[in-house]
NUSE-39232 format. One line per field, with one value per residue (C-alpha): x, z, y. Coordinates in Angstrom, 1 decimal. Each point is the difference from the previous one (the first is absolute). Layout:
NUSE-39232
xx: [X; ...];
zz: [Z; ...];
yy: [Y; ...];
END
This chain:
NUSE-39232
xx: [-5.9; -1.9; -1.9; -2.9; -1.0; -3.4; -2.6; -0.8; 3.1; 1.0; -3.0; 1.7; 3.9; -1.5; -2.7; 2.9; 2.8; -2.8; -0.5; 4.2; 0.4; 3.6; -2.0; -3.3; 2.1; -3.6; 0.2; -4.0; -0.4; -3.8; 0.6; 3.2; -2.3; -2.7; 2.6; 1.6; -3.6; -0.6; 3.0; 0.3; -4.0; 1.2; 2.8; -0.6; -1.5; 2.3; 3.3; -1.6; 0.0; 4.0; -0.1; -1.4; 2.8; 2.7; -1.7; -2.6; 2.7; 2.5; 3.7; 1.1; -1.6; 1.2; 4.2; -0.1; -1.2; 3.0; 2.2; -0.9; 0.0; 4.1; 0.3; -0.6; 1.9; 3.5; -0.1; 0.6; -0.3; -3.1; -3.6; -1.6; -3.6; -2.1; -2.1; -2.1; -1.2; -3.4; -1.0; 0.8; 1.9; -0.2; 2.2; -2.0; -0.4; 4.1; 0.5; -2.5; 2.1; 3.2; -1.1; -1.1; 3.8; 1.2; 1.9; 0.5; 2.6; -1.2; 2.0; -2.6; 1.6; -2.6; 0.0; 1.0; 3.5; -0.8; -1.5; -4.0; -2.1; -2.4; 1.8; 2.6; -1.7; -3.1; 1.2; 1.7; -2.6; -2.9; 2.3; 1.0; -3.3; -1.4; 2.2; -2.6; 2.7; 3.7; 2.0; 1.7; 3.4; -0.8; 2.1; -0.2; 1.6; -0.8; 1.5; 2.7; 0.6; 3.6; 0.9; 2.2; -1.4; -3.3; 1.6; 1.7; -3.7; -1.1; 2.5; 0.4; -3.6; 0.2; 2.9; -1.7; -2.3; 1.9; 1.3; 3.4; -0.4; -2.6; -0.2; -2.3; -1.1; -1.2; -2.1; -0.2; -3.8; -1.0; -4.1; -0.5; -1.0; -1.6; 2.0; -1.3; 0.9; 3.6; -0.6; -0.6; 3.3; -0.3; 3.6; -1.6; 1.1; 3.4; 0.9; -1.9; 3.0; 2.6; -0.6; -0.5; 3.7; 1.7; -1.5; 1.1; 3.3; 0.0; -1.1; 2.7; 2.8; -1.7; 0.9; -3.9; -0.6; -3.8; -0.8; -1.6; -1.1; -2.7; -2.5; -3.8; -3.0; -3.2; -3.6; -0.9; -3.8; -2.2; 0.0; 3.4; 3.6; 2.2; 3.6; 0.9; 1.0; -2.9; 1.2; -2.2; 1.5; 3.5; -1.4; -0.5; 3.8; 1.2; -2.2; 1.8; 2.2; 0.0; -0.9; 0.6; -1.9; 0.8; -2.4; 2.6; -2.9; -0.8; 1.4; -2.6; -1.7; -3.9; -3.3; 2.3; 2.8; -2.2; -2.6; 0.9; 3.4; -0.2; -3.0; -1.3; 2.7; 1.2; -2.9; 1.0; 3.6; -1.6; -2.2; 3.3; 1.7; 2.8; 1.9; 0.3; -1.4; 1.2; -0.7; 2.2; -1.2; 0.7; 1.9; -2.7; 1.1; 3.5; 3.3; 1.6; -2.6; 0.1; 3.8; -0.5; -2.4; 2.0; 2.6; -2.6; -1.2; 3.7; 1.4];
zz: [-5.2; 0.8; 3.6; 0.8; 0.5; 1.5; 0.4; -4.1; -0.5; 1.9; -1.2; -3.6; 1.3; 0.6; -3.2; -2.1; 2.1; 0.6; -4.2; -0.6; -1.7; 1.8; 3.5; -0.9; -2.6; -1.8; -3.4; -0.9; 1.3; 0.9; 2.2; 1.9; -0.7; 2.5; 2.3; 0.7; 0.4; 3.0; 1.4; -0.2; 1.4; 3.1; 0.7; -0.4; 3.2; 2.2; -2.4; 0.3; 3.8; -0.4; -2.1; 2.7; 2.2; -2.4; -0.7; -3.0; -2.2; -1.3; 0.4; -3.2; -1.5; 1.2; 0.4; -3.6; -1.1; 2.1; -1.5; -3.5; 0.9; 1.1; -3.2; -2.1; 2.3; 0.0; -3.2; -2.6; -3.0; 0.4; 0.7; 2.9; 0.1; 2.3; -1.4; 2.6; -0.6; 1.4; 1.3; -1.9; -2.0; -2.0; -3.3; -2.4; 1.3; 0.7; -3.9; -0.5; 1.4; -1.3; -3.2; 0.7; 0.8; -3.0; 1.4; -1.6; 1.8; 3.5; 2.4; 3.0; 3.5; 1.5; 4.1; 0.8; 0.7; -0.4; -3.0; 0.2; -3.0; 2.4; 0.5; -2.7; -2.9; 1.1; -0.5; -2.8; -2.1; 1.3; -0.9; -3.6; -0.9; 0.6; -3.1; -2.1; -3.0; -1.6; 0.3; 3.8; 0.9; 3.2; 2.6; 3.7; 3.2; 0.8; 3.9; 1.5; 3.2; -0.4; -0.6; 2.8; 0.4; 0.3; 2.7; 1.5; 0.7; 1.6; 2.7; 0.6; 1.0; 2.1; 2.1; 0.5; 1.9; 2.3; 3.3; 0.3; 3.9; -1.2; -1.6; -3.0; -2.0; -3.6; -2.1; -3.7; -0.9; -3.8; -0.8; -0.5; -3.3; -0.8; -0.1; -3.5; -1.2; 1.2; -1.2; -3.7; -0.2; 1.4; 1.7; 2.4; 3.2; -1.3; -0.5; 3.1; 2.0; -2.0; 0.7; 3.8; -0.7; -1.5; 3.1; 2.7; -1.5; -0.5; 3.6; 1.4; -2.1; 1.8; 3.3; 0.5; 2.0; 0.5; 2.4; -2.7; -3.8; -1.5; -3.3; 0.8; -2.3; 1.2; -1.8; -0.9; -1.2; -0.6; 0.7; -2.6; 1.3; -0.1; 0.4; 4.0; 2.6; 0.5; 1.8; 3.0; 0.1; 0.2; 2.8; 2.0; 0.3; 1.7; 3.7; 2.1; -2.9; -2.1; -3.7; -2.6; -3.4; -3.6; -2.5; -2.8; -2.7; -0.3; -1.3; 1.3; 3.1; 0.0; 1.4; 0.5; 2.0; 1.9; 0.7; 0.0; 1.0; 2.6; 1.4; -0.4; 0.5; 3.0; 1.6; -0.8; 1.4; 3.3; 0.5; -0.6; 2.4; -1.8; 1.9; -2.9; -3.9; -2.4; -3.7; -2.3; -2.9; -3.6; -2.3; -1.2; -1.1; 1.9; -2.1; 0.8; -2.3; -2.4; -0.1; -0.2; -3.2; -2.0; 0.4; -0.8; -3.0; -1.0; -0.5];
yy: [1.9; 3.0; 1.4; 0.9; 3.9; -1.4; -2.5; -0.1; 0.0; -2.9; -1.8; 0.9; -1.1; -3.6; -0.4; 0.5; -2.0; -2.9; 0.1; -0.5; -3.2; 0.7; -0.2; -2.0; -2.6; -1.3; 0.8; 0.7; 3.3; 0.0; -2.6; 2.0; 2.8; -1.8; -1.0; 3.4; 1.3; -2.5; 0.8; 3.8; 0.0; -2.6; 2.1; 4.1; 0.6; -2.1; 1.3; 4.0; -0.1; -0.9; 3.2; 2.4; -0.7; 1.3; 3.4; -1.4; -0.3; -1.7; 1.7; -1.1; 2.8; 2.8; -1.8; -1.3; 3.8; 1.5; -3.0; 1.1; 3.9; -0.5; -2.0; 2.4; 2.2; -2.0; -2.2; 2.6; -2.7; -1.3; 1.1; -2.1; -0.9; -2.5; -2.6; -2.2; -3.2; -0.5; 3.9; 2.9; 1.4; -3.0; -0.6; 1.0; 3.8; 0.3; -1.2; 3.2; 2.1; -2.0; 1.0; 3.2; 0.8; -1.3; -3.1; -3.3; -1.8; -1.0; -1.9; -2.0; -0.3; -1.9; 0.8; -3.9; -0.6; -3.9; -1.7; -1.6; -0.6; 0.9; 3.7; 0.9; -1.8; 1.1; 3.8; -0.3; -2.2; 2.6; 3.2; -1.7; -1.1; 3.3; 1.6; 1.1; 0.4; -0.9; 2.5; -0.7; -2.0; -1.6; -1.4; -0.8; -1.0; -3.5; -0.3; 2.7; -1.8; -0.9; 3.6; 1.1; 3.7; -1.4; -2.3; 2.8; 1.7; -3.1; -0.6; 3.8; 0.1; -3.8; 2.0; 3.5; -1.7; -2.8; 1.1; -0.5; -1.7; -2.8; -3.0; -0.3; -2.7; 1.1; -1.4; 1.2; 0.1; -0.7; -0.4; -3.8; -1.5; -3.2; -3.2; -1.3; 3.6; -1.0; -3.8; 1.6; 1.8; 3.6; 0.6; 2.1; -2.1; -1.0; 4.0; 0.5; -2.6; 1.5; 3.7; -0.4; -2.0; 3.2; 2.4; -2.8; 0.3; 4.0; 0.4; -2.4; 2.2; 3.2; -2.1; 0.1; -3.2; -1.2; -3.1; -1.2; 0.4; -1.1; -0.6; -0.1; 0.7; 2.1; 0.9; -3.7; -0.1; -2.6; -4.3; 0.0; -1.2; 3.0; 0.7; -1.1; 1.0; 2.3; 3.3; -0.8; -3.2; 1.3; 2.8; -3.0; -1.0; 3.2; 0.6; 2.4; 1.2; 2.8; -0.3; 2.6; -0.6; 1.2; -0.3; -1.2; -0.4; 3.5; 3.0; 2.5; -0.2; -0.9; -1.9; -3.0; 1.8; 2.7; -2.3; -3.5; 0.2; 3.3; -0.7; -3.7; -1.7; 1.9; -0.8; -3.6; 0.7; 1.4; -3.1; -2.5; 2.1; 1.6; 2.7; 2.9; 0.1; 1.9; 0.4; 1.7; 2.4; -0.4; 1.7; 2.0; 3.5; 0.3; 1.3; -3.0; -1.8; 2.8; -0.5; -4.5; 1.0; 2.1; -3.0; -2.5; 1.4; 1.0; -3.7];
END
């Protein structure tokens, strides 16, 4: 989706997110177009003071930059460029450069290992519709999270940081969506259930045992139903037990895993009373990733 690099920035990230007919699903656009203006002038202050605490910044900046630097580093076939969704660089300047480098056959690997219209299709339909000519073969990824390399990355990271003497309970932590999103098709919670399924079952072949494992949504906004449990919900479950979170939504870290995950909701876990919090990091730029891509984009 994008990060902010500062305060116009983020005011930028959610203007254009807010205007999505994937996120805002009105189909007149001046009246999404008002909406998102309400919404991004009710929340900037409140969501820039979340901003400060991580440095000013998003990290996905800087990760998906290395990400793309080892890229072009370790997958001889193919050039790798970034395209962002709501900040830049958008589409339209990458298909610049695209043709700048005399390349017509591009292949998208949108940073989602699960499927949302409100993520992949999103991504796709912005970076297609921005092809100012004929002349490209296009073809994408729609959802990689059944490949087992990619798994492999997961549960590698989950184990680096588990003490071998305690009991854990982990909870996988995917950013909620909007139940009439789900009601209208998207297969984003069904994929969401059956990925954490294939990395139960990976972890119990590793001989990894967990007092618990579990599913729960975080960054609902708004009056809407979303996808339940809530995370905070399922904090509340485990007092005087030690949680460890991974964020199994995202690829690179960002606001939502610096911020909301390592700070916010730890505060929440200290208030319910739980003895030790930990959040995993995403793949981001780590070989192991670089390795689960090449095999991703290979079959």
């Amino acid at each position: 989706m994008g990060g902010a690099r500062n305060k116009e920035e983020l005011k930028m990230f959610k203007t254009n997110m807010y205007n999505d007919e994937n996120i805002i699903n009105i189909n007149i656009d001046f009246i999404r177009s008002i909406i998102a203006n309400f919404i991004v002038k009710k929340r900037l202050d409140s969501a820039w003071e979340n901003y400060e605490k991580i440095g000013n910044a998003s990290p996905i900046n800087p990760l998906t930059e290395k990400l793309v630097d080892k890229c072009n580093e370790k997958i001889e076939e193919f050039k790798t460029y970034q395209a962002m969704r709501y900040t830049p660089p958008f589409a339209n300047d990458v298909l610049e450069q695209i043709k700048k480098d005399g390349i017509n056959e591009i292949l998208l690997f949108p940073l989602y290992a699960q499927f949302s219209t409100t993520t992949t299709k999103s991504s796709v339909q912005d970076f297609i519709g921005n092809i100012p000519y004929e002349g490209f073969t296009v073809k994408y990824i729609e959802e990689f999270y059944k490949n087992d390399k990619f798994n492999d990355c997961i549960v590698n990271e989950v184990i680096r940081n588990i003490d071998d003497k305690k009991e854990y309970n982990l909870i996988f932590s995917a950013h909620g969506l909007p139940q009439k999103i789900v009601k209208k098709g998207d297969p984003y919670e069904e994929q969401m259930n059956e990925h954490v399924e294939i990395l139960s079952k990976k972890l119990d072949e590793k001989g990894i045992k967990f007092k618990s494992i579990n599913l729960a949504y975080q960054s609902k906004v708004g009056p809407l139903k979303w996808l339940e449990p809530s995370l905070e919900d399922m904090l509340k479950n485990f007092k005087d037990e030690n949680v460890i979170i991974y964020p199994i939504s995202f690829i690179v870290d960002n606001s939502e895993t610096d911020f909301e995950l390592d700070i916010e909701y730890r505060e929440i876990a200290h208030k319910l009373g739980i003895s030790e919090y930990k959040v995993c990091r995403c793949v981001n730029d780590s070989d192991e990733f670089i390795e689960a891509i090449k095999d991703i984009i290979k079959n």
